[in-house]
ChimeraX commands (.cxc) that place a marker at each C-alpha (Angstrom):
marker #1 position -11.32,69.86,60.85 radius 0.5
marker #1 position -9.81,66.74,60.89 radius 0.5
marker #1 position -6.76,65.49,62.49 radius 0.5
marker #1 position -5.01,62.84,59.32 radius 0.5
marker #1 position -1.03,63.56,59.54 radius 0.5
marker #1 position 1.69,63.30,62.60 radius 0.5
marker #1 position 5.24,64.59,62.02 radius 0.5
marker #1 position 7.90,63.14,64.97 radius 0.5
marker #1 position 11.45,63.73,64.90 radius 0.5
marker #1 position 14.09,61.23,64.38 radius 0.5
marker #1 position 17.90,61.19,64.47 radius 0.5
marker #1 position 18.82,58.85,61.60 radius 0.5
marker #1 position 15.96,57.90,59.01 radius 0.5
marker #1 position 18.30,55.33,57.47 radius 0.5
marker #1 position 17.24,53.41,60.54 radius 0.5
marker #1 position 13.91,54.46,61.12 radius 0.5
marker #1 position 11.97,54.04,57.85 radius 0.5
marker #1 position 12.57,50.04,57.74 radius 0.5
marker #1 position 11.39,50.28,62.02 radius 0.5
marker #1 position 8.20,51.36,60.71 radius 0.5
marker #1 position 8.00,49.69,57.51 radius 0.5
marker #1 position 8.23,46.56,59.41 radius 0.5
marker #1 position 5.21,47.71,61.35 radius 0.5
marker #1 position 3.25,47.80,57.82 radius 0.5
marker #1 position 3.25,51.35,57.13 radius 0.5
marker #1 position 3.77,51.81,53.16 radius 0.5
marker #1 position 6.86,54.47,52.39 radius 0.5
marker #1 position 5.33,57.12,50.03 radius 0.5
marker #1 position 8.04,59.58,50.09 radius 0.5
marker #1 position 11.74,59.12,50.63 radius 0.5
marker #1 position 13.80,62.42,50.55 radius 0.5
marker #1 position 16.96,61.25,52.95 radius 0.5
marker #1 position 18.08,62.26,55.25 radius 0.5
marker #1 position 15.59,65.17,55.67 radius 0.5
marker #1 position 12.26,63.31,55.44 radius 0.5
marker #1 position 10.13,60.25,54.81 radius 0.5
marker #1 position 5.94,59.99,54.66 radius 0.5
marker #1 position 4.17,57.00,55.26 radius 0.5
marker #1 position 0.42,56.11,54.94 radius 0.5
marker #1 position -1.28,54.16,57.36 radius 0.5
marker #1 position -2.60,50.79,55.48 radius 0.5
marker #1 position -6.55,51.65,57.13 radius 0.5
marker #1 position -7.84,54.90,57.02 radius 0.5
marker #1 position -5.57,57.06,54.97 radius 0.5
marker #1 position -3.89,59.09,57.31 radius 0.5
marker #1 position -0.32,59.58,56.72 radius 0.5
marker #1 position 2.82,59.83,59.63 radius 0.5
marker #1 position 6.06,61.22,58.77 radius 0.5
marker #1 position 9.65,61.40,60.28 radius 0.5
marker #1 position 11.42,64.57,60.06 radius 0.5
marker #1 position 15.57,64.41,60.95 radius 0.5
marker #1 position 16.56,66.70,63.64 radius 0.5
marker #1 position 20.42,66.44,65.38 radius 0.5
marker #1 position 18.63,66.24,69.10 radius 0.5
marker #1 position 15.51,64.39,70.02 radius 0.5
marker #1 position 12.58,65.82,72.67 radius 0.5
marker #1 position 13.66,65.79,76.24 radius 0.5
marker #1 position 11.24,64.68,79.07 radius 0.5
marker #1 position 8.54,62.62,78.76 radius 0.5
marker #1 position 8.87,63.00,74.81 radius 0.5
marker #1 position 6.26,62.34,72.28 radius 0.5
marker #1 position 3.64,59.59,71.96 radius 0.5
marker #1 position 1.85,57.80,69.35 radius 0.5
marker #1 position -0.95,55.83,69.24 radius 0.5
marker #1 position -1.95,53.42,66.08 radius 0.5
marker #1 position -5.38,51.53,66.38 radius 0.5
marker #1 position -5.63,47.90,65.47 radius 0.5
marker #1 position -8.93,46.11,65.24 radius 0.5
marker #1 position -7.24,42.96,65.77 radius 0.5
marker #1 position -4.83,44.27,68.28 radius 0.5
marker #1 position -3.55,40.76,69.63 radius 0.5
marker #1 position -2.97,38.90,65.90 radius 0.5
marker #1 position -1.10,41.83,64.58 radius 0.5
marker #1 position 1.43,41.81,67.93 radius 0.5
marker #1 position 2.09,38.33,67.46 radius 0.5
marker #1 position 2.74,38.94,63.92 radius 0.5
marker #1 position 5.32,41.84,64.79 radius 0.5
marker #1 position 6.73,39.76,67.17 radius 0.5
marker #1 position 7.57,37.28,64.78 radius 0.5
marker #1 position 8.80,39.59,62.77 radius 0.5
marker #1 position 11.52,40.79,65.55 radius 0.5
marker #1 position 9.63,43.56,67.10 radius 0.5
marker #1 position 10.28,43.96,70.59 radius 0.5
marker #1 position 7.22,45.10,72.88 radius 0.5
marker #1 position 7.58,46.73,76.27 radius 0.5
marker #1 position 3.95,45.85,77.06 radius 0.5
marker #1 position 2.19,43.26,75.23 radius 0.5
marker #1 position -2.19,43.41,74.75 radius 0.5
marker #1 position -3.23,44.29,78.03 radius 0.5
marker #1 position -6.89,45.62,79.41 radius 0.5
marker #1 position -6.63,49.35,80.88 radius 0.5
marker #1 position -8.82,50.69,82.86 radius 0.5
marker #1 position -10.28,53.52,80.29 radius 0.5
marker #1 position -11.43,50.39,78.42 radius 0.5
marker #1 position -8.68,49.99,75.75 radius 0.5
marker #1 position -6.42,47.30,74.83 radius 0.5
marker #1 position -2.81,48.23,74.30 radius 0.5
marker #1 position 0.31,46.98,73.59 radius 0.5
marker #1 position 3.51,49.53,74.03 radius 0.5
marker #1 position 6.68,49.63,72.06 radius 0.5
marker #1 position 9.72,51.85,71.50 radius 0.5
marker #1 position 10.75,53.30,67.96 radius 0.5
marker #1 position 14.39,53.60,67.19 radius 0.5
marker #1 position 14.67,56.74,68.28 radius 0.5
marker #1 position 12.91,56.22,71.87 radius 0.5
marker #1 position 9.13,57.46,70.80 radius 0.5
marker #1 position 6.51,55.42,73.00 radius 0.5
marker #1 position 4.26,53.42,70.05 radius 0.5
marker #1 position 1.17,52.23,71.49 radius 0.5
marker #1 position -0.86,49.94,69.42 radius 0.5
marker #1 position -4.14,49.99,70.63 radius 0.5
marker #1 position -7.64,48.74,70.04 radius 0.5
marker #1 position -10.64,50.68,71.45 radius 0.5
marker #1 position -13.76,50.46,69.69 radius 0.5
marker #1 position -16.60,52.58,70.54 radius 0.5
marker #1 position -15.45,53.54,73.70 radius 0.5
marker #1 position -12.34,55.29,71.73 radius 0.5
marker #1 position -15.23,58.36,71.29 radius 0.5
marker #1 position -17.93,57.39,73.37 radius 0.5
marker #1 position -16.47,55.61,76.84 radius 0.5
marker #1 position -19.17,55.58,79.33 radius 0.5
marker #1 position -18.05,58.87,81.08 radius 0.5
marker #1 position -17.62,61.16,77.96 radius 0.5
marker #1 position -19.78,64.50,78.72 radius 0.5
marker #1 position -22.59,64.22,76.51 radius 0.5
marker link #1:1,2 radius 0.2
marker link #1:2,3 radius 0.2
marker link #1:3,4 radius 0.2
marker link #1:4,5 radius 0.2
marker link #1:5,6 radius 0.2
marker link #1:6,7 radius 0.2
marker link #1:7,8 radius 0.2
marker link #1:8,9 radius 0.2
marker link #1:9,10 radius 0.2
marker link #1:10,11 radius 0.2
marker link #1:11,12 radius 0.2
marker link #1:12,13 radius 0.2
marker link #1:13,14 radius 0.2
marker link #1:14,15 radius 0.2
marker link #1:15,16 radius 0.2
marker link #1:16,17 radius 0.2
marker link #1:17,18 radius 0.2
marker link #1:18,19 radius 0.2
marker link #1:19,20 radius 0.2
marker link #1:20,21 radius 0.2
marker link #1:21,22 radius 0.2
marker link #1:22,23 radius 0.2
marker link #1:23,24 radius 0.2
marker link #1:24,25 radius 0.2
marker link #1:25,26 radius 0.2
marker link #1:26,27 radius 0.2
marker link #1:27,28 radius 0.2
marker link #1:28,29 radius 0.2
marker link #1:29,30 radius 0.2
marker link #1:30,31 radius 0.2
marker link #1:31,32 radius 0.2
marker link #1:32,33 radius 0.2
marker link #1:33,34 radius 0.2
marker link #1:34,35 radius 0.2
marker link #1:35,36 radius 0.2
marker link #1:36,37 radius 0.2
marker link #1:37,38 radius 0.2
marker link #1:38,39 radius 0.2
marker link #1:39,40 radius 0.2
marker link #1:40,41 radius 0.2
marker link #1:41,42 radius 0.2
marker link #1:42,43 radius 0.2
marker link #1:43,44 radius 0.2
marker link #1:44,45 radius 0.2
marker link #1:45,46 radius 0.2
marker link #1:46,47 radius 0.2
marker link #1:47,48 radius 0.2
marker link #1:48,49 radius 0.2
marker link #1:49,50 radius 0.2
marker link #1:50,51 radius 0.2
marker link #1:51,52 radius 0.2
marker link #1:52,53 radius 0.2
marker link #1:53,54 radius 0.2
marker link #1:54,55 radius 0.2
marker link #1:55,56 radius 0.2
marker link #1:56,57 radius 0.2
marker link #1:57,58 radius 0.2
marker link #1:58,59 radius 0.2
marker link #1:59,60 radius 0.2
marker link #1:60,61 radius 0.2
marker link #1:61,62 radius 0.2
marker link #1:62,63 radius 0.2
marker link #1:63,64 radius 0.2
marker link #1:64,65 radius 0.2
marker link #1:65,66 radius 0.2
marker link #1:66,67 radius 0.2
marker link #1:67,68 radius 0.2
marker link #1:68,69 radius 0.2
marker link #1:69,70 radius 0.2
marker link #1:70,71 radius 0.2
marker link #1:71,72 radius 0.2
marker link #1:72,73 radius 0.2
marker link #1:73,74 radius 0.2
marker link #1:74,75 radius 0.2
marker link #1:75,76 radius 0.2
marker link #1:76,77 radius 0.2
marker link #1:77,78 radius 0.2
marker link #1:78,79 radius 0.2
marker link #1:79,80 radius 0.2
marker link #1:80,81 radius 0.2
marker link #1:81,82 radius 0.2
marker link #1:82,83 radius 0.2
marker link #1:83,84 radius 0.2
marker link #1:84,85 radius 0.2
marker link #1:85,86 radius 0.2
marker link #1:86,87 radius 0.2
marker link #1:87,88 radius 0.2
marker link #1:88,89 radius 0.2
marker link #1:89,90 radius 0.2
marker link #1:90,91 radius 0.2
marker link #1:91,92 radius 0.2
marker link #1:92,93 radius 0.2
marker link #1:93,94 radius 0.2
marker link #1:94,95 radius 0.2
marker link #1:95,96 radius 0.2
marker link #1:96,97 radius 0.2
marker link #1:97,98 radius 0.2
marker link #1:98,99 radius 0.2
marker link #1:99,100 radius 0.2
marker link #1:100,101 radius 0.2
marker link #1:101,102 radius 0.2
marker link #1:102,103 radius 0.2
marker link #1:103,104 radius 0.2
marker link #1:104,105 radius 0.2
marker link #1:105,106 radius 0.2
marker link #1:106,107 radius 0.2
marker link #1:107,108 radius 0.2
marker link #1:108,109 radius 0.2
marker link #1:109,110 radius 0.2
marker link #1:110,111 radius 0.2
marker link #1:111,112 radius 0.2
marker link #1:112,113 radius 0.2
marker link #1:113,114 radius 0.2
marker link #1:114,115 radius 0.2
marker link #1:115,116 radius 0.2
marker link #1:116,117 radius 0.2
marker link #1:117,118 radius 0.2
marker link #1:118,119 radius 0.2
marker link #1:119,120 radius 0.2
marker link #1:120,121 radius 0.2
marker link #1:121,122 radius 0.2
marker link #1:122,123 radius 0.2
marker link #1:123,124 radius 0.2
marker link #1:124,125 radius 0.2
view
């Protein structure tokens, strides 16, 4: 088994597919205002948005994209007017992260982790 596409609700697509075109994923399908697919530009995985009238409550739904060169790409999304919450900082389970909001109030975390992303020094071997 292998875990390669993410569905997350969003109120208005019309907003949301340019959000996360501007973060560099390529639009594959477009079927407004129901749905929209994106692949990932390493790896192959694809996330999609799905339109629903009312959004998670609580704590809500989090996603996490990995960037090898975590720090270059958030200065180029910067530049390009995305706002971070966080910028690249160190956490204590040994990966870098920087945290963002989508449109619709999803937590993004970019993050880069390396090896310790499956093998951190306290995974149960």
């Amino acid at each position: 088994m292998n875990l390669n596409q993410i569905t997350i609700p969003s109120i208005d697509l019309t907003i949301s597919i340019p959000f996360y075109q501007k973060l560099g994923l390529q639009l594959i399908v477009k079927s407004i205002p129901q749905y929209a697919r994106f692949v990932c530009p390493d790896g192959g995985s694809t996330f999609s948005l799905h339109q629903t009238e009312q959004l998670p409550t609580g704590q809500g739904i989090t996603v996490y994209f990995e960037c090898k060169q975590l720090d270059e790409y958030v200065e180029e999304l910067t530049k390009k007017g995305i706002v971070f919450e966080e910028l690249p900082t160190d956490k204590p389970w040994l990966w870098r992260e920087a945290r963002l909001k989508d449109p619709d109030g999803n937590q993004l975390i970019l993050y880069y982790a390396g090896e310790n992303r499956l093998s951190p020094p306290w995974r149960i071997k």
